[in-house]
N, C-alpha and C positions, 0 to 999 in steps of 0.2 A: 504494500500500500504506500501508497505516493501523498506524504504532505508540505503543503507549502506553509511554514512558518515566518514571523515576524521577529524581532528582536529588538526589546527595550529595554532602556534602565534610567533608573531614579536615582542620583547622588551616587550613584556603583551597585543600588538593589536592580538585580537586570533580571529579567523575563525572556519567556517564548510567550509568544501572543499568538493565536489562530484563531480565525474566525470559523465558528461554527454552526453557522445560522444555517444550513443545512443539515444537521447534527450529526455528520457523519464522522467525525473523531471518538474513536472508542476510548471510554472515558478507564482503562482499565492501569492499576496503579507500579504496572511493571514497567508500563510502554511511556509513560509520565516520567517516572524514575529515570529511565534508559534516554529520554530528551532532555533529559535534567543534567545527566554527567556531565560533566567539565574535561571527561579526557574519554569518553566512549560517545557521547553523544552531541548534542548544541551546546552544553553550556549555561545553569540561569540558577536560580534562587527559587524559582518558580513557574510555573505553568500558569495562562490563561486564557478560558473560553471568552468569544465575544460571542452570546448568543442573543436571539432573538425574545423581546418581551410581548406580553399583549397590547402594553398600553402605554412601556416609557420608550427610552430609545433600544435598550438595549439591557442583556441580563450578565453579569460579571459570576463565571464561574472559576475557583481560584485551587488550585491543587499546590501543596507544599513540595518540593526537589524531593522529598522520600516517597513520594506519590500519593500520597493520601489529601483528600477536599480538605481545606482546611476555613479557619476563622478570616477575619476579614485582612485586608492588606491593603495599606493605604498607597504606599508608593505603587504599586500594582494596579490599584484604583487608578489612580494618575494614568498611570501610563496606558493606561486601559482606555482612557478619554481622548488621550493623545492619537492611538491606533483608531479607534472610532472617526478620528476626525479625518486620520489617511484615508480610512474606507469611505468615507462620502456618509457614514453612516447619523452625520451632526455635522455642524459649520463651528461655532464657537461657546455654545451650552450644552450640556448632557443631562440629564433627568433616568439613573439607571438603578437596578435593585442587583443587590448583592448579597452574602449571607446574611448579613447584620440590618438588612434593608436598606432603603431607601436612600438613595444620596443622588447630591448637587453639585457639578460642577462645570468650572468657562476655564476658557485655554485663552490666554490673552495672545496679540500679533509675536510677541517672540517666544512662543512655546511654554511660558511656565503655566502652570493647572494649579489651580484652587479647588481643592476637595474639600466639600460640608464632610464631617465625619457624624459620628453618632452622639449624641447627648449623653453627660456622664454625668450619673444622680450619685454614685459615692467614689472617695474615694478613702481608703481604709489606710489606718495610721500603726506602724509597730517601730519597734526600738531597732534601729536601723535602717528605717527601708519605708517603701509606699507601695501598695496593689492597688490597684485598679482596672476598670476594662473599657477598650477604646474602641471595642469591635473585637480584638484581640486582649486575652488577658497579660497583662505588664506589673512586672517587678522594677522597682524604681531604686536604687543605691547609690549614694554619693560616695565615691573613693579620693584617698587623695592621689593616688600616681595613677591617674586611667591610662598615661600612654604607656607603663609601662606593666599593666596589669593583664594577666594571663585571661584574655576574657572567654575563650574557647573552655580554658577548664577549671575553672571557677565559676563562670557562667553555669555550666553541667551541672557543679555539684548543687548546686539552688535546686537548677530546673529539675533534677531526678530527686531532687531531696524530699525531705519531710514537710516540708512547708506546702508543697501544689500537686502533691498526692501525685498518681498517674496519666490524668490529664496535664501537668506542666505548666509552663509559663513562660514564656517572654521572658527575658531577663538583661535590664539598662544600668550601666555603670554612667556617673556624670561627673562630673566636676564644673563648677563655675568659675567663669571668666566674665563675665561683665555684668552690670544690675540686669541684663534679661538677655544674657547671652550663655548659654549654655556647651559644653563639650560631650557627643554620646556615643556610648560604642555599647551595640546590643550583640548578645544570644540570642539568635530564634531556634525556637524550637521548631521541628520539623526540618530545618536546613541544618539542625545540628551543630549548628559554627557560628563566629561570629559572621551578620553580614556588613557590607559600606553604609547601610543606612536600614532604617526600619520606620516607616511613616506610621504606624498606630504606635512603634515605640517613642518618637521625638515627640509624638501629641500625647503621649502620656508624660514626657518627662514636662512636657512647658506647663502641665495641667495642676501635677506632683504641685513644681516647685514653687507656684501660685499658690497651692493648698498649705504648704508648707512654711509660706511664707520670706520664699527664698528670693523671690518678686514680687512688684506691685506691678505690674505691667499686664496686660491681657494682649500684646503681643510679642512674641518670643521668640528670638532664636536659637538655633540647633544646629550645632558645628559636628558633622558626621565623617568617619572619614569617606564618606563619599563626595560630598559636599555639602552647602548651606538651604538648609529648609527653616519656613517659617512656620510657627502654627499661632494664630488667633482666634480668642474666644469674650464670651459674656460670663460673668459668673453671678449668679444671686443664691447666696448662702452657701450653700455645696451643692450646688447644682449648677454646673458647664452646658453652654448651650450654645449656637453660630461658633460650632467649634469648625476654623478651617485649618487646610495641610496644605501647604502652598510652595512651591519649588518646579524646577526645571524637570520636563519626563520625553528623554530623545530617542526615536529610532537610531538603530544601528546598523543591522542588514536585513535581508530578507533574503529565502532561500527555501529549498525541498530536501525531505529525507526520506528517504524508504525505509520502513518499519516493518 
């Protein structure tokens, strides 16, 4: 079987994008896996369906590099709007449903995407750290050496730990550098590793360090080693709302594999 794929990436979190409004992609989690390798296959973070909805533009289905559907992915989202608009399938607004529902977003003339993310009613407070969930559930931790902190196994020992049982977590180390400028380097789970950037993880650290107190600002940024993403929000009490993810989401190639 002959597929033509896409190639995107958000601040270095990179995708395969295909469009499946046809639904002819077997959604099966070897054949995900095996497009996912970095040295047998394309190469990504993740998989994404652009399918067909009944009523918005378009339905985001999202599979983690170990091939299993996973929770929501905001730079994926991004980029997701970005390939939408290759396809002709939107001009400059998107209106599409994804795991987590419902989202909003415009691609302004130089390609960066503002993604509405989800509304977040708590966020939970423990001696060391912040949980929350942005669409995806996020572990929030201030270290002081994040450049020089082992984040691939440290990150693990969280995410398999006692703390998020066998469902897992997300997992953001941060450090501050300016009153709302933030440094992040995550753990995702499902990619197993650290990646260049994680867009539900940077909307949860700018969300955290609000809650926290680490800023008064409700817009923020997030220095990733991918590059620079913004997230802005409303907050009334503990309740986050007009929460947006905002950053650069560019094609790379495009191409077919036989499967």
């Amino acid at each position: 079987m002959h597929i033509t794929f896409y190639k995107y990436q958000g601040t270095g979190n990179d995708f395969v994008m295909i469009d499946n409004r046809n639904l002819s992609f077997p959604k099966e989690s070897r054949i995900i896996e095996h497009l996912c390798d970095r040295r047998f296959g394309i190469g990504a973070d993740g998989l994404i369906l652009l399918e067909n909805h009944p009523t918005e533009n378009f339905r985001m289905v999202y599979f983690n590099s170990d091939g299993n559907e996973s929770s929501m992915c905001g730079n994926g989202g991004r980029c997701l709007v970005a390939f939408a608009k290759q396809l002709g399938v939107i001009e400059n607004e998107a209106s599409f449903e994804a795991v987590d529902g419902m989202h909003h977003a415009t691609v302004s003339g130089t390609g960066i995407v503002s993604l509405q993310m989800k509304d977040v009613t708590a966020v939970d407070h423990y001696e060391g750290h912040v949980f929350l969930n942005t669409g995806s559930p996020h572990h929030v931790e201030i270290v002081d050496d994040l450049e020089g902190l082992d984040v691939k196994g440290y990150g693990a020992s969280i995410r398999y730990g006692a703390l998020y049982g066998a469902a897992g977590s997300n997992i953001n180390f941060v450090n501050q550098i300016g009153d709302a400028i933030f440094a992040v380097r995550t753990y995702e789970r499902g990619v197993e590793d650290e990646t260049f950037s994680c867009g539900t993880g940077v909307t949860a650290v700018a969300i955290a360090m609000k809650a926290t107190g680490k800023t008064d600002a409700n817009l923020v940024q997030l220095e990733t080693p991918g590059g620079t993403l913004e997230v802005a929000f409303e907050q009334d009490g503990t309740t986050f709302t007009q929460v947006f993810l905002k950053g650069p989401a560019k094609f790379v190639f495009e191409g077919t594999i036989t499967i």
